[in-house]
C-alpha positions, 0 to 999 in steps of 0.5 A: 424534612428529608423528603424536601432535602432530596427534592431541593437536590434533585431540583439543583442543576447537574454539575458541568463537566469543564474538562472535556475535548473542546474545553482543553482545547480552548485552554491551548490555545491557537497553539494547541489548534494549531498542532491538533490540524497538523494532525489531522492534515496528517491522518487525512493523508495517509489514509487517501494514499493508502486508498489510492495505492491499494486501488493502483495496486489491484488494479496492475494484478488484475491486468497481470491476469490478462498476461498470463491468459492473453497476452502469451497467446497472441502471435507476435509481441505486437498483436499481444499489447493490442491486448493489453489495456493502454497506460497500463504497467505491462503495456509500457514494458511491452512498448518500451521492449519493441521500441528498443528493439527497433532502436537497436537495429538502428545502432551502427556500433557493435552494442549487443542487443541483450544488453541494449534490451536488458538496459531498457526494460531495467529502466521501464521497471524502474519507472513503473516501481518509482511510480508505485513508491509514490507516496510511501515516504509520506507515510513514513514521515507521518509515522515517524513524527506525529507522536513527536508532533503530538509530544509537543502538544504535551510538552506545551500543556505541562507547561501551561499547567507548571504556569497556573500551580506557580500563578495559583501558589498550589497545585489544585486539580481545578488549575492542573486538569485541563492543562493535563488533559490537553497534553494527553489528548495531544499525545493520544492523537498523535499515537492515532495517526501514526499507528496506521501509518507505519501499517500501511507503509508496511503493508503497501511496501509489502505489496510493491515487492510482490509486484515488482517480482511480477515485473521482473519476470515479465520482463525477463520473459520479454527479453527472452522472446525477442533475443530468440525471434519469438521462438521462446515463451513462457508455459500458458496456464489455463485453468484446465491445465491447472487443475489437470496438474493439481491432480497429478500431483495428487495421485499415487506414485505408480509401485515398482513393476506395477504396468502403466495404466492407459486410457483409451479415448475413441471418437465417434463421427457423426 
């Protein structure tokens, strides 16, 4: 008898799980459908611009790169933007400087040419900066209203599950559970898209800022550079030299009265 109880159960279909992802969704509704690909609309966002931005990002540090090894090198501003590559952020600041220089020189008022300059290259920075912003506010306003977009869903399903305990005459789980259930997915979905949106807004933002310094300076030195008629330029770091100065900076301070230690380099012609 026992044999054929177990036999009889095991033969019986396995009970369906009627409270899944599809099946709260299907019991939202075009509502809930319609929240849930506002959603998503959101996340697919927000990680192509926080791709895009990074790739954008990298790409004007590794041309600083040039900058600092190039660009300085050359023998007038001129032959060092040949150097740079064309649509690039330090190229514009470069060609934004020359041509206000050469503006200037056909200005009859008495402007001064640092001001002229300074007013220039501050709005090619600005430029390059509004363009690295671009965005970012998408970003924000994700991370601000999708857990407000998600609440919603919420709100929508608590209802649907207060509509079906009052239809019901009680508040069985088989009448509350899926309502129930869609609201917490809803809420869940929207803490997932606005969590990594608010982290790339930050962490963009963050990088931006560097960048813009890097801006700043260069600018600066630009500035420099055509107010003295080239005759001003900022130290070349090479690697050598880098790494020269590193180990100076590592070697002992020399005591008091101790002679100075000179090293004498002898070159043999051939």
């Amino acid at each position: 008898m026992t044999f054929e109880l177990l036999t009889a159960a095991a033969g019986e279909a396995a009970p369906q799980n009627q409270f899944g992802f599809m099946e709260a969704m299907e019991q939202g509704g075009v509502i809930a459908w319609a929240i849930f690909g506002v959603l998503v609309i959101m996340s697919v966002g927000s990680f192509y611009i926080l791709f895009t931005k990074l790739f954008e990002q990298r790409k004007i540090n590794s041309q600083y790169e040039q900058v600092r090894s190039q660009f300085w090198r050359a023998n007038s501003l001129k032959d060092g933007a040949t150097k740079l590559e064309k649509n690039s952020a330090w190229r514009q600041l470069v060609d934004d400087a020359l041509g206000a220089d050469d503006k200037h020189g056909k200005m009859t008022d008495s402007l001064e040419a640092h001001d002229w300059l300074h007013g220039s290259l501050q709005r090619s920075e600005d430029s390059i900066n509004a363009k690295l912003a671009g965005g970012l506010p998408f970003l924000a306003s994700v991370g601000a209203t999708a857990p407000f977009i998600g609440l919603l869903g919420t709100v929508i399903g608590i209802y649907r599950a207060l509509i079906n305990i009052g239809l019901a005459g009680s508040a069985s789980i088989d009448k509350v559970a899926g309502p129930v259930g869609e609201a917490l997915i809803m809420t869940a979905i929207g803490l997932l898209v606005a969590v990594p949106a608010v982290l790339a807004y930050n962490w963009l933002q963050s990088r931006n800022r560097r960048i813009a310094e890097k801006l700043s300076s260069f600018s600066t030195d630009l500035l420099a550079n055509i107010n003295s008629n080239g005759a001003i330029k900022p130290t070349v770091m090479t690697a050598t030299s880098t790494k020269t100065a590193a180990t100076a900076a590592k070697a002992p301070a020399a005591k008091p009265g101790a002679k100075p230690t000179t090293t004498t380099t002898t070159t043999v012609k051939k």
